[in-house]
Structure formats: C-alpha cells, structure tokens
MARDO-197830 format. One line per field, with one value per residue: residue number from 1; residue in one letter; x, y, z of N, C-alpha, C in turn. Coordinates in pm, 1 decimal, always signed. Layout:
% MARDO-197830
seq <- (NUM, ...)
type <- (A, ...)
n_px <- (X, ...)
n_py <- (Y, ...)
n_pz <- (Z, ...)
ca_px <- (X, ...)
ca_py <- (Y, ...)
ca_pz <- (Z, ...)
c_px <- (X, ...)
c_py <- (Y, ...)
c_pz <- (Z, ...)
//
This chain:
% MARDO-197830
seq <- (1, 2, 3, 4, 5, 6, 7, 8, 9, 10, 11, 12, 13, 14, 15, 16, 17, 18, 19, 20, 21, 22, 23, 24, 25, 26, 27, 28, 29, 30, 31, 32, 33, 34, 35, 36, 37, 38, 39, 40, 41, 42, 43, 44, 45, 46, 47, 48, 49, 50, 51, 52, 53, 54, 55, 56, 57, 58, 59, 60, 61, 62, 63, 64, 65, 66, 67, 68, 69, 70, 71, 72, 73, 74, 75, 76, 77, 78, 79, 80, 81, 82, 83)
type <- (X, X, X, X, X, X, X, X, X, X, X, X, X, X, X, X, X, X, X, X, X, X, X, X, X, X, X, X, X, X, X, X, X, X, X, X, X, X, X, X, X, X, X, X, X, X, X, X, X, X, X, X, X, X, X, X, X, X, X, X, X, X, X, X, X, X, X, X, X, X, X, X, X, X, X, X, X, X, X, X, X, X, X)
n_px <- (+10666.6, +10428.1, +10263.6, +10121.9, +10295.6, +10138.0, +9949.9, +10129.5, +10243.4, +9984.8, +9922.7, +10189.2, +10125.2, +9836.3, +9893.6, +10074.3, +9924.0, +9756.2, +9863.8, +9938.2, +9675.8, +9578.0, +9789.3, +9752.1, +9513.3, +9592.8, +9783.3, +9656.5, +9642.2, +9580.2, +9602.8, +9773.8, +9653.1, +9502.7, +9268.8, +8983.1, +8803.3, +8548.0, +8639.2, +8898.7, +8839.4, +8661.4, +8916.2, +9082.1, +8825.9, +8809.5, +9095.8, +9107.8, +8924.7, +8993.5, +9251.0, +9184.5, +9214.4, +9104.7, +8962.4, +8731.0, +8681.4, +8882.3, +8767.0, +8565.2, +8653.1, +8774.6, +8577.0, +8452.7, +8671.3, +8646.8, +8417.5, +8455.1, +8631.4, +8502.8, +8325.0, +8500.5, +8552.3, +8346.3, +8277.1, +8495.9, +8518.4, +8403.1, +8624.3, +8744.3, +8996.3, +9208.2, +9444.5)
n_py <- (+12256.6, +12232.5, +12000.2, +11628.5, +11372.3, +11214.9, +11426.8, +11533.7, +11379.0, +11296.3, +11570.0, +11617.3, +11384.3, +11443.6, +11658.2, +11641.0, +11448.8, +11626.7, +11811.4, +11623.9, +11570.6, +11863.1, +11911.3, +11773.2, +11729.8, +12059.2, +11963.7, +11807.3, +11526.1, +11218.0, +10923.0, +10821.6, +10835.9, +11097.6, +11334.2, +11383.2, +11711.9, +11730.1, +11596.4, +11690.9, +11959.1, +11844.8, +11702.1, +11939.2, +12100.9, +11938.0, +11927.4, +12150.4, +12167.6, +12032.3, +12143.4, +12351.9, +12205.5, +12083.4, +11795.2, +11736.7, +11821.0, +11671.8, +11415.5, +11480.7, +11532.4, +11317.6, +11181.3, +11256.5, +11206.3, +10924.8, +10919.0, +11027.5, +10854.2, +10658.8, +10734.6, +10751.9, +10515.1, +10398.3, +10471.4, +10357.1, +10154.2, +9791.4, +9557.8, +9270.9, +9069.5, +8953.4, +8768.1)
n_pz <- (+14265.3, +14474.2, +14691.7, +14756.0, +14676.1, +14465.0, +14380.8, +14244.8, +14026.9, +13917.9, +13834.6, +13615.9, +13428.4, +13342.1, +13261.2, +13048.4, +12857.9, +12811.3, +12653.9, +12428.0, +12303.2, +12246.3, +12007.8, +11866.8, +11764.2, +11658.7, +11482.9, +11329.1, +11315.7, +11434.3, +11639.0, +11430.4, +11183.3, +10976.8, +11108.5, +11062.7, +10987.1, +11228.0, +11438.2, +11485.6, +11614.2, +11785.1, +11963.0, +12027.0, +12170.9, +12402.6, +12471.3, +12581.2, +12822.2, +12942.0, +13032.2, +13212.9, +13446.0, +13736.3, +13893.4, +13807.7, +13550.5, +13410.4, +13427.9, +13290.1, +13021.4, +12959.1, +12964.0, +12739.2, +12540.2, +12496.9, +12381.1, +12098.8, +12006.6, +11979.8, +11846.0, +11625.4, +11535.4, +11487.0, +11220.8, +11035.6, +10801.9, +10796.8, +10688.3, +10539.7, +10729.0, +10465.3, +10440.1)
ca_px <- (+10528.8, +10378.9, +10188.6, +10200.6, +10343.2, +10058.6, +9911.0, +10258.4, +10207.2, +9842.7, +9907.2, +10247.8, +10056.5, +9718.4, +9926.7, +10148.0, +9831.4, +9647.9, +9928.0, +9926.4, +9561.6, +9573.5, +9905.2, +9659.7, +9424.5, +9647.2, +9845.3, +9523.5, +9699.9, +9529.9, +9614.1, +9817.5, +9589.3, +9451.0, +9161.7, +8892.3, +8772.2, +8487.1, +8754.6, +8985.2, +8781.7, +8633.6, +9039.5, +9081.6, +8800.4, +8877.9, +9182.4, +9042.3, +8819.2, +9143.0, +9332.6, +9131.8, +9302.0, +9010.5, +8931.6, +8581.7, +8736.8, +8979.3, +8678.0, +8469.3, +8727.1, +8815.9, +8437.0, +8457.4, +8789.7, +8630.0, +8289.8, +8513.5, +8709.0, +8399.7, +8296.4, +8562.9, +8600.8, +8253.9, +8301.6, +8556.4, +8424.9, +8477.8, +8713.0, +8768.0, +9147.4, +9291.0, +9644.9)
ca_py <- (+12219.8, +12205.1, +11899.0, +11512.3, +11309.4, +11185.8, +11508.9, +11640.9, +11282.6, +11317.0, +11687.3, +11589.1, +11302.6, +11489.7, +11742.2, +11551.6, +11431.6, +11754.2, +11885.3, +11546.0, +11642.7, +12004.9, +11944.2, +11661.1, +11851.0, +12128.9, +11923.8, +11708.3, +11368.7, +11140.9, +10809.3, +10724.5, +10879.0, +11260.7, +11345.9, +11531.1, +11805.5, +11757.1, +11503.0, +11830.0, +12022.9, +11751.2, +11685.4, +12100.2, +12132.7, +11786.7, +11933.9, +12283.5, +12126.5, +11946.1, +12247.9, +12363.6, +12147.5, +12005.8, +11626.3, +11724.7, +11865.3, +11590.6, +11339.9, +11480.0, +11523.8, +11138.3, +11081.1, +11323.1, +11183.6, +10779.0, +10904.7, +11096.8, +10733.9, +10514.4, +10750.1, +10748.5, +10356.1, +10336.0, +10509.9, +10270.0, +9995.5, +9670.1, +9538.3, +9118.6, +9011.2, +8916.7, +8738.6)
ca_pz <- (+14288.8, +14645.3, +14736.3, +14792.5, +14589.3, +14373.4, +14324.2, +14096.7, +13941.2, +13854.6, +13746.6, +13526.4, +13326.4, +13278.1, +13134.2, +12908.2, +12818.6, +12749.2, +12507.0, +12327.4, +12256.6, +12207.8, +11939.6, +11733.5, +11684.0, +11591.0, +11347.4, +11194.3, +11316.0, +11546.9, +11593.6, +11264.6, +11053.2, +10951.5, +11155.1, +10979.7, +11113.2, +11331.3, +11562.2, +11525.1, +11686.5, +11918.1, +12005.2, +12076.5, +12288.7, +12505.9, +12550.9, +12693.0, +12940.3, +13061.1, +13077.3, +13372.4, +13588.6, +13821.7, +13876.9, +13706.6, +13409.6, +13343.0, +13395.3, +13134.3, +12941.4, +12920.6, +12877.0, +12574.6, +12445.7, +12470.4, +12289.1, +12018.8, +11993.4, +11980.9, +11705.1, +11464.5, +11528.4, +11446.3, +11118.7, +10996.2, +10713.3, +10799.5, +10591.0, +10602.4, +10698.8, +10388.5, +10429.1)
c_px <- (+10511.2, +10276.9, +10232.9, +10206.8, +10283.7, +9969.3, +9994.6, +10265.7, +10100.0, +9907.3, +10015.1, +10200.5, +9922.5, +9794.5, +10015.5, +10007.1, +9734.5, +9730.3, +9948.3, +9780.5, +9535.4, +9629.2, +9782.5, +9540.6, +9437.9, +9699.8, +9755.2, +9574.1, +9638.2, +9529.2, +9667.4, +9757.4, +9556.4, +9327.3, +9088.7, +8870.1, +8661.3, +8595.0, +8874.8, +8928.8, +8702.1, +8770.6, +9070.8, +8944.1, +8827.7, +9012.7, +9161.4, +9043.6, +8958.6, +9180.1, +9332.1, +9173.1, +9205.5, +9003.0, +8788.8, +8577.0, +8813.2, +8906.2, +8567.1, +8540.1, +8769.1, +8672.9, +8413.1, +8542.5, +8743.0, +8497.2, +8350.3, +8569.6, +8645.1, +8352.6, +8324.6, +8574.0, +8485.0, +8245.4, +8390.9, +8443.4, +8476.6, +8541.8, +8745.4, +8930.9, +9152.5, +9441.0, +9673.1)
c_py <- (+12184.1, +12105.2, +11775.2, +11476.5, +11262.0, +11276.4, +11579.8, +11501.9, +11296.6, +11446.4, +11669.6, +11500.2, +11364.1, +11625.1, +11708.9, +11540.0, +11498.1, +11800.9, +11800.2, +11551.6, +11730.9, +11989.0, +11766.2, +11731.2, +11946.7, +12121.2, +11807.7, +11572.0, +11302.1, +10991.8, +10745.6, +10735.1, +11002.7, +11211.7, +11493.5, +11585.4, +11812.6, +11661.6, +11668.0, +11881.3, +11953.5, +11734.2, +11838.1, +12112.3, +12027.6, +11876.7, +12072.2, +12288.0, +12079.1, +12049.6, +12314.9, +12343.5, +12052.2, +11822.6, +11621.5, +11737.2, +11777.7, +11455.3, +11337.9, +11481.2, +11415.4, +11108.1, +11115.9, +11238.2, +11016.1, +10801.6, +10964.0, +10983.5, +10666.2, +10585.4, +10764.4, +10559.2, +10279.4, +10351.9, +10458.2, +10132.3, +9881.8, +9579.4, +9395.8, +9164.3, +8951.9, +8905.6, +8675.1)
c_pz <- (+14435.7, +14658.8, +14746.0, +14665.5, +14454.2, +14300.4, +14220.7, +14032.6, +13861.7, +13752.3, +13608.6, +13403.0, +13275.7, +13215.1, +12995.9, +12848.3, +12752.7, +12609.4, +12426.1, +12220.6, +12205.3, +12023.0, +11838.1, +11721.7, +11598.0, +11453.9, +11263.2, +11178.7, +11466.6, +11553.6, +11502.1, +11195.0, +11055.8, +11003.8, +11063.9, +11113.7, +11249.8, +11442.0, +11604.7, +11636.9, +11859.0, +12024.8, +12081.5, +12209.0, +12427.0, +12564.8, +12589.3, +12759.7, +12993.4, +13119.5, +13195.5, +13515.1, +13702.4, +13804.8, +13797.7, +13618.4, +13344.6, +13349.4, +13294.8, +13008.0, +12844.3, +12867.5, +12699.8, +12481.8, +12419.8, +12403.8, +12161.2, +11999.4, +11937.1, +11826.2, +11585.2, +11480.5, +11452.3, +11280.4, +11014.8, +10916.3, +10807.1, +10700.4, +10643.0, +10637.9, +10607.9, +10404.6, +10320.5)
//
C-alpha cells in the first residue's frame, strides 16, 4: 500500500469493518441475534456504499449503519429487569 501512515490505517479498519457488515447480512446474524430481513438488506447495502472506498461513502455509510441501529433498538419491547 502506498501512502501515509494513517491512510493504510483508515483503509485496513474501514475494511475489516465493511466485511463484518457485508458477512451479517449474508449470514442473518447481527449483533447476537437473527436479523430479519429488512436489517439484512439494510446491513448489505451499508456495506456497498462502504465498499467504494471514499471518505463520503464511509460517512454515509455510518449514518446508515446508526439509523439501521436506532431502528432495531427501537423495535425492542421493553421488558422490566427482573432479578
């Protein structure tokens, strides 16, 4: 890889990152639980847009992947703690 130092940093972690995405989607596991499908598919294209490579692509990306977060979190009952 040719550049400074933080640019084969950046690029090594946003790609770890992309195929952790891509490969949950693929295999219908997100987080410690089965993701239905519209998150599938939300998870697959997120990791697309990454794929790209750009700093604009891997910023929408994150905005995608924290509104795709907020909306399965929201989807969760609330359930008391019982100990």
């Amino acid at each position: 890889m040719d550049g400074v130092w933080y640019e084969i940093l950046r690029s090594v972690l946003t790609a770890a990152f992309r195929i952790f995405l891509l490969s949950s989607g693929v295999q219908v596991w997100w987080i410690g639980s089965r993701a239905a499908s519209p998150i599938r598919v939300g998870l697959i294209i997120i990791a697309l847009f990454m794929i790209e490579g750009s700093n604009l692509s891997d910023i929408l990306g994150a905005v995608a992947l924290h509104l795709v977060s907020e909306a399965m979190r929201s989807k969760k009952p609330d359930v008391p703690d019982v100990r």
